[in-house]
C-alpha positions in Angstrom: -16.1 16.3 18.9 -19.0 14.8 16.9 -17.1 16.3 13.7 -14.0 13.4 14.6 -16.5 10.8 15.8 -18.0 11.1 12.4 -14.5 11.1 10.3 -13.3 8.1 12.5 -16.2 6.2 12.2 -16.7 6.7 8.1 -13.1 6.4 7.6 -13.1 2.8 8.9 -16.3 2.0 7.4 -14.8 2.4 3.7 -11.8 0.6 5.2 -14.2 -2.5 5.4 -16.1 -1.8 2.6 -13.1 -2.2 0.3 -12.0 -4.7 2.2 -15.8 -6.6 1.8 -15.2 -6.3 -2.1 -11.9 -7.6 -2.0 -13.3 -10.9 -0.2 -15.9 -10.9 -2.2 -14.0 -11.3 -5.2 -11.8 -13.9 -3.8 -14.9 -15.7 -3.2 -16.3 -14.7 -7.1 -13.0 -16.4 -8.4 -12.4 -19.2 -6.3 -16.0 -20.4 -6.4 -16.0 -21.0 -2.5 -18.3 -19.8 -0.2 -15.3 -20.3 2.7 -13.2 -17.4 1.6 -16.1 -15.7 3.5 -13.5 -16.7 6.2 -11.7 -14.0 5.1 -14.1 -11.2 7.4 -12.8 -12.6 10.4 -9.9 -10.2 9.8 -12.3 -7.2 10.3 -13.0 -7.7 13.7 -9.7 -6.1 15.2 -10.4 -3.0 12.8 -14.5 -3.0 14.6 -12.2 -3.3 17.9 -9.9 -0.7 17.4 -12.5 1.9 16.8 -14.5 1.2 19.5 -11.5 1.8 21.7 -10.4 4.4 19.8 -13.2 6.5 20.2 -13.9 5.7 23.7 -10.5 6.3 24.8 -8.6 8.7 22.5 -11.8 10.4 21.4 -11.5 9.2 18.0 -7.8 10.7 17.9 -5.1 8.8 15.9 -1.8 8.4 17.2 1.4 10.5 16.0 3.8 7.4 15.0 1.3 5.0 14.0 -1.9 4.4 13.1 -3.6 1.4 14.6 -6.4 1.5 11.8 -4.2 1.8 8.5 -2.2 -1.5 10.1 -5.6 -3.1 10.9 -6.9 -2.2 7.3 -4.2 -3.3 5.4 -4.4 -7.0 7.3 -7.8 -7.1 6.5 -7.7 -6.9 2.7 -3.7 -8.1 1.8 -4.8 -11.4 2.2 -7.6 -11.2 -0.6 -5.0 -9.2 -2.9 -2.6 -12.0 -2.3 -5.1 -15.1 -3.2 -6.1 -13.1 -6.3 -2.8 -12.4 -7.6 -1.8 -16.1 -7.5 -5.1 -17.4 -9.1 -4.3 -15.0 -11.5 -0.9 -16.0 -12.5 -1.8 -19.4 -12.3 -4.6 -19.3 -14.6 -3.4 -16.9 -16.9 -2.9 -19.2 -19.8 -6.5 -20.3 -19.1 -8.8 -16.7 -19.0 -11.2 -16.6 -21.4 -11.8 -13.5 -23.5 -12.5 -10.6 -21.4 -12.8 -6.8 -21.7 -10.2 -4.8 -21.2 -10.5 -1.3 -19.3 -8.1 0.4 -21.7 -10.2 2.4 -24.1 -13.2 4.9 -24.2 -15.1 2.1 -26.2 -14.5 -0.6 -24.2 -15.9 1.0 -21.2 -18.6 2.4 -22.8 -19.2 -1.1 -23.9 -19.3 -2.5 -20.0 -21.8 0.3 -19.5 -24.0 -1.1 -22.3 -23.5 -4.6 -21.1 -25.0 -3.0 -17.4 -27.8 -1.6 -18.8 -29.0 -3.9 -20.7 -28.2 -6.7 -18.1 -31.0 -7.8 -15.4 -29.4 -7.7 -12.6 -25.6 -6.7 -13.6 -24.0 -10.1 -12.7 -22.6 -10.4 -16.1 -20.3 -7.7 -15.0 -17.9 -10.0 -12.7 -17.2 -12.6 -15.7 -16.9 -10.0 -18.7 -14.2 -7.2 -17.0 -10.6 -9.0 -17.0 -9.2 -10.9 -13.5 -6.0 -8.5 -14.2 -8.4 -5.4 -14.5 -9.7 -6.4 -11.1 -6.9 -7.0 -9.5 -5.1 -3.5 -10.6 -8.7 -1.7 -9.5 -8.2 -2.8 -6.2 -4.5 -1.6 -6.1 -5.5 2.0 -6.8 -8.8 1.7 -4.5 -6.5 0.4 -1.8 -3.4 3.6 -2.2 -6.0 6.3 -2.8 -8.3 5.1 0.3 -4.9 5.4 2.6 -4.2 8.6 1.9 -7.8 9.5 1.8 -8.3 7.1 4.8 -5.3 9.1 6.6 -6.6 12.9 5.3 -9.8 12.2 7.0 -8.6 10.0 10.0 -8.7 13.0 13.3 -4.9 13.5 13.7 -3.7 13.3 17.5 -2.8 16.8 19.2 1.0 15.7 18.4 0.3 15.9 15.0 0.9 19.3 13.5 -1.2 20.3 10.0 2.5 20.8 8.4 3.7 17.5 9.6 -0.2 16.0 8.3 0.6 17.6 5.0 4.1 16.7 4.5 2.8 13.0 5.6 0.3 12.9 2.7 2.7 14.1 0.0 4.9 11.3 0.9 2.0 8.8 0.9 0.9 10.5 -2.9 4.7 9.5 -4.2 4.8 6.4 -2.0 2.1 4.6 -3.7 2.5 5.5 -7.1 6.2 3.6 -6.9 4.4 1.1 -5.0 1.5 0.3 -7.5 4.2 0.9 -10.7 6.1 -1.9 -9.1 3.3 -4.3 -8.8 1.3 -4.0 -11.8 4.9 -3.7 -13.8 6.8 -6.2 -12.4 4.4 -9.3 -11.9 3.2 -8.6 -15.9 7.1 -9.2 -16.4 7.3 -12.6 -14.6 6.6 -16.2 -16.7 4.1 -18.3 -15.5 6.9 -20.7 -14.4 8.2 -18.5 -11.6 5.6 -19.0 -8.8 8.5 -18.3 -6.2 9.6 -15.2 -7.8 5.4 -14.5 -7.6 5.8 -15.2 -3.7 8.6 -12.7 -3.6 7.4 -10.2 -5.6 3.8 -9.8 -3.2 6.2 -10.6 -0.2 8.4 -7.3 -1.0 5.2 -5.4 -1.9 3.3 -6.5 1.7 6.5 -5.1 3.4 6.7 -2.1 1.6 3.0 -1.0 2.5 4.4 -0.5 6.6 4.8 2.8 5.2 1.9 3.8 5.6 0.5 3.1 9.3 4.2 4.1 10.5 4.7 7.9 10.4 8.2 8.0 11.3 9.1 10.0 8.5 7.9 13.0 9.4 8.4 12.6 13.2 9.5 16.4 14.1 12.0 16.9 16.4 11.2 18.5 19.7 12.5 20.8 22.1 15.8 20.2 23.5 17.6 21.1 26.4 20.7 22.2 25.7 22.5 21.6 28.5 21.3 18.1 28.4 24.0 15.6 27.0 22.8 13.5 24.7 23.4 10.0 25.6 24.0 8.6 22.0 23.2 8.5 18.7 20.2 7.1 19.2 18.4 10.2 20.9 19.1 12.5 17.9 17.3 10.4 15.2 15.0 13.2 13.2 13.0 13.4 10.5 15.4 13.1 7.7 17.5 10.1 9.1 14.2 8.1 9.4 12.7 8.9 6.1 16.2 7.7 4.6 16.4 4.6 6.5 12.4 3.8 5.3 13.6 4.0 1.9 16.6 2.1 1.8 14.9 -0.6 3.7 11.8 -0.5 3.2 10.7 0.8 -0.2 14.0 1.6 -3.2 16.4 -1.2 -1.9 13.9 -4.2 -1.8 12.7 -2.7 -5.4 16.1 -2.7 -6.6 16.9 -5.7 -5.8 13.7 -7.5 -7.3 14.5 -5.7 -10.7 18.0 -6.4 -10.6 16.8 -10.2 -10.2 14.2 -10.3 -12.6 16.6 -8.7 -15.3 19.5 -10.9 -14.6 18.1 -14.5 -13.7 14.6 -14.2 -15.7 16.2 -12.8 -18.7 13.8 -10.0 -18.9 15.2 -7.0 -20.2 13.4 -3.8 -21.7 13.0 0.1 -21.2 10.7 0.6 -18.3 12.4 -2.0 -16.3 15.7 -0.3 -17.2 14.9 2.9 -16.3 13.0 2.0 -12.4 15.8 -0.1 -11.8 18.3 2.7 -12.5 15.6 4.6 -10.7 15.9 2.7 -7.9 19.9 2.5 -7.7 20.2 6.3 -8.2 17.4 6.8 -5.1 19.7 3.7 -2.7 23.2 5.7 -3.7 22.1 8.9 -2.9 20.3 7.6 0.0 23.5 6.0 1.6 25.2 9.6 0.6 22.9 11.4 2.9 23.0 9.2 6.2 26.8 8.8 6.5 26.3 12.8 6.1 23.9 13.1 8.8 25.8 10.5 11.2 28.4 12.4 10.5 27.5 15.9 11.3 25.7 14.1 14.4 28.7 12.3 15.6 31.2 15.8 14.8 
């Protein structure tokens, strides 16, 4: 009991913490002290664990998880106002270091030490370096966040397990097709900027909904089932996330960006093939299982 009160409670603490630095970079950036607005959002998360430990014992649920959905309101925002300041000043940044070498990190750590207090640090590290940082902080603390999180009694260590592969694969296409496809955008596409973070927000439902690895229960056989409906498993749900909510939305986004942007070249060949491949085979396996369902 004190083991889960402990995992609940630190969980959602690094939920705010990254979600703290995100605001506080929006504010960094911005130059406005009301961005500080932006910790409002925090105060359902604070709810939902006090009720969650009062009530489910810390517990998460099997379906969902009130505190992924809570954590990702609380920091999308700040990932949104950064990546637009970002693409609208682009042309503007002044000269910046780069985290893609040995030497130029070495170098920030050079420019810490030497520094009085380390606020050089903010200004010298590039606004696209910052921005993909707190990407990867924001996949690796959900499935951390979800590892640690006490699973409800539902929730079987196979079906935990099977849920955090999923997430492992799930955000590397995710991150691959944010930092990848917003690099390939003009600076005179704003709307296909909109769209681009729009898709992205939608695909990160992944994460608080389990669906995906709903098992299926015991059934009484001599119970008829009423329709289709009531024999929904694992595999059917898992195919409909990814037409709907993950490879079709990417697809499409590619297929636009190729065809009305003009932008053309190996990497964006390949995901968008990717993509297709992943949406084909997808619709291949859920006339299969309607059918075998329906037969």
């Amino acid at each position: 009991m004190f083991f889960k009160f402990i995992c609940a409670v630190v969980t959602r603490s690094l939920f705010i913490l990254i979600s703290l630095i995100g605001v506080w970079r929006v504010v960094f950036v911005k130059s406005n002290g009301l961005y500080w607005l932006l910790t409002i959002l925090y105060l359902p998360l604070v709810a939902e664990m006090i009720l969650t430990l009062r009530r489910r014992r810390g517990n998460d649920y099997k379906w969902f998880s009130p505190a992924i959905f809570l954590f990702l309101i609380s920091i999308i925002p700040s990932l949104w106002i950064l990546e637009l300041h970002h693409q609208e000043n682009k042309s503007t940044d002044s000269a910046c270091e780069k985290l893609d070498s040995t030497e130029n990190i070495k170098s920030l750590f050079r420019l810490w030490r030497n520094s009085t207090n380390g606020s050089e640090l903010p200004e010298v590290v590039c606004a696209n370096d910052w921005i993909l940082a707190l990407h990867q902080i924001l996949l690796i603390l959900l499935i951390l966040g979800k590892w640690i999180l006490p699973a409800a009694g539902e929730l079987t260590r196979d079906q935990l397990s099977q849920l955090l592969l999923i997430f492992v694969g799930t955000a590397a296409d995710i991150l691959e097709f944010t930092s990848e496809t917003l690099s390939d955008i003009n600076d005179s596409s704003p709307a296909m900027v909109y769209i681009i973070l729009a898709v992205w927000t939608w695909s990160m439902l992944q994460f608080p909904l389990h669906f995906s690895v709903m098992g299926a229960t015991s059934e009484d056989p001599s119970e008829r089932a009423p329709s289709l409906l009531s024999h929904l498993r694992t595999d059917i749900w898992s195919t409909v996330e990814a037409l709907f909510i993950q490879d079709g939305p990417f697809l499409v986004v590619r297929l636009t960006v190729m065809i009305y942007f003009n932008v053309v070249h190996q990497m964006l060949i390949f995901f968008a093939i990717k993509n297709f491949l992943v949406v084909v085979l997808n619709i291949y396996r859920l006339s299969v299982l309607v059918c075998d369902k329906t037969s």
